[in-house]
N, C-alpha and C positions, 0 to 999 in steps of 0.2 A: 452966144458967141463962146469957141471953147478960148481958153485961153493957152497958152503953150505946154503947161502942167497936163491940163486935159488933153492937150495933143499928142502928147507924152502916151498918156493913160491910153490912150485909144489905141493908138499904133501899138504898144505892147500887147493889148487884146486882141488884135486882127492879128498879129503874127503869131501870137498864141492859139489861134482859132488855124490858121495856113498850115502851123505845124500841127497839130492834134489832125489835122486831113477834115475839119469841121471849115463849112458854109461860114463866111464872112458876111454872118448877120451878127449884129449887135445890141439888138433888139432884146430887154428882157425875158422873152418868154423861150425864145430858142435859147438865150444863154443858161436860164434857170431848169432847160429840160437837160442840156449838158450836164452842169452841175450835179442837178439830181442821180442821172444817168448816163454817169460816165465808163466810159469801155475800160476792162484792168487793165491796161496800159497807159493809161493815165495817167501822170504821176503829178503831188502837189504842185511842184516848181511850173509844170508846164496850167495845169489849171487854174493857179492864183492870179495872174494878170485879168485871166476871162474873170473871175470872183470880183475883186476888184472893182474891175466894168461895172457890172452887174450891180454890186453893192451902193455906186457910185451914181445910179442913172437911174435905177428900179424908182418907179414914182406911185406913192400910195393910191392914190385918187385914179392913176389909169391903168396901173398893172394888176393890183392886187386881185381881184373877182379873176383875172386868167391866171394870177399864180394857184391861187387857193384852189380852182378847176380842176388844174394839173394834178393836184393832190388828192383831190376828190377822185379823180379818172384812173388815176394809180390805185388809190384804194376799195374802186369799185373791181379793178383788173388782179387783185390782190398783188398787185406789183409792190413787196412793202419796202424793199430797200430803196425804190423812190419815194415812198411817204416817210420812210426816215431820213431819206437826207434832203429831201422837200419842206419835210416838216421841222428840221435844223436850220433850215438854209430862211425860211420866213424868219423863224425865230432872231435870228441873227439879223435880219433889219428894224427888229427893235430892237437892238442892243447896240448895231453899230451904223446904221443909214444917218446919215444925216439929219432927217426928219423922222427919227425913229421915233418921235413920242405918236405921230402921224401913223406910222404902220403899227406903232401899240393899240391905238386906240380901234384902226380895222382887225388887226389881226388878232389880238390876244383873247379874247374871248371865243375867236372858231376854233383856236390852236390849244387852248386849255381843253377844247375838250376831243381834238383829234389826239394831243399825244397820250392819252391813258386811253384811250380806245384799242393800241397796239401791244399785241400778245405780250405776256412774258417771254412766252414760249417763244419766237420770235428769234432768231441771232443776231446777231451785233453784227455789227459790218461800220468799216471803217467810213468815214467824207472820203479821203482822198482814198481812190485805188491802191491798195499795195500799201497803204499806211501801218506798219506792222505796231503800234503806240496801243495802248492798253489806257485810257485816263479814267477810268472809275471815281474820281475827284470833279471833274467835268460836268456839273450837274446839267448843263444847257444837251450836251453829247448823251447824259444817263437817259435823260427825258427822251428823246429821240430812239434812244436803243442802239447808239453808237458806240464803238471799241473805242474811236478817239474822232475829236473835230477838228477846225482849222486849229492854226497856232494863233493865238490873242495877237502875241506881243508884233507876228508878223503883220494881221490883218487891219491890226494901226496902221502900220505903215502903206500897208495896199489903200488906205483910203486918203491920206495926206500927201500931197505934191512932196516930191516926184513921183509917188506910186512906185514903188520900189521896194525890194527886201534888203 
């Protein structure tokens, strides 16, 4: 049962999904291939509601084997700025899911050793499109090969009723 917080959450996701010109699914695996692979016009503000979502619903036990996939499939296609911000984007459900000790114990051991698998050589490329932020201090973003990640102090708030920044 959602409760009105989560009704909250939702509806901000679906209109953030109506405005990006993206299918009103909500479903983990189309919101994490967004994420990954978002068009440069993109901007955070319009993508953190979808993040959110996502963060908020991703469930270890039924998502993970088709997130991890995704990442697989990208780096079989050498698609690597979706394996870097794929491979950001699990990461960050062990640090901020809910049942993050849950996606620690699937995820961190495939993700130790997908992220040193990714070139040096490799550029930086930002999570959000258009992110112009440099964080070199962002060890969670260095690991990945990101220029900069979500913002911490907002993505608290994207996970706590009202979901909001």
């Amino acid at each position: 049962m959602l409760t009105l917080d989560d009704c909250y959450g939702r509806e901000a996701a679906l209109a953030a999904l109506v405005y990006l010109g993206q299918p009103q699914d909500l479903s983990p695996l189309p919101l994490f291939r967004l994420l990954s692979h978002p068009q440069p016009g993109m901007a955070l503000r319009d993508l953190e509601p979808v993040l959110g979502h996502f963060m908020r619903h991703a469930d270890p036990q039924r998502d993970a084997a088709d997130l991890m996939g995704a990442v697989d499939a990208d780096a079989q296609r050498e698609g690597w700025p979706g394996v870097q911000r794929g491979g950001y984007l699990l990461d960050l459900l062990g640090f901020f899911a809910s049942d993050y000790e849950a996606w620690q114990r699937v995820l961190l051991p495939w993700l130790d050793d997908v992220a040193p698998a990714l070139s040096q050589d490799l550029p930086l490329v930002p999570f959000y499109p258009g992110d112009t932020r440099n964080s070199p201090l962002d060890a969670l973003a260095v690991r990945w090969r990101l220029s900069s990640g979500v913002l911490y102090d907002r993505m608290k708030k994207l996970l706590k009723p009202p979901y909001v920044c």
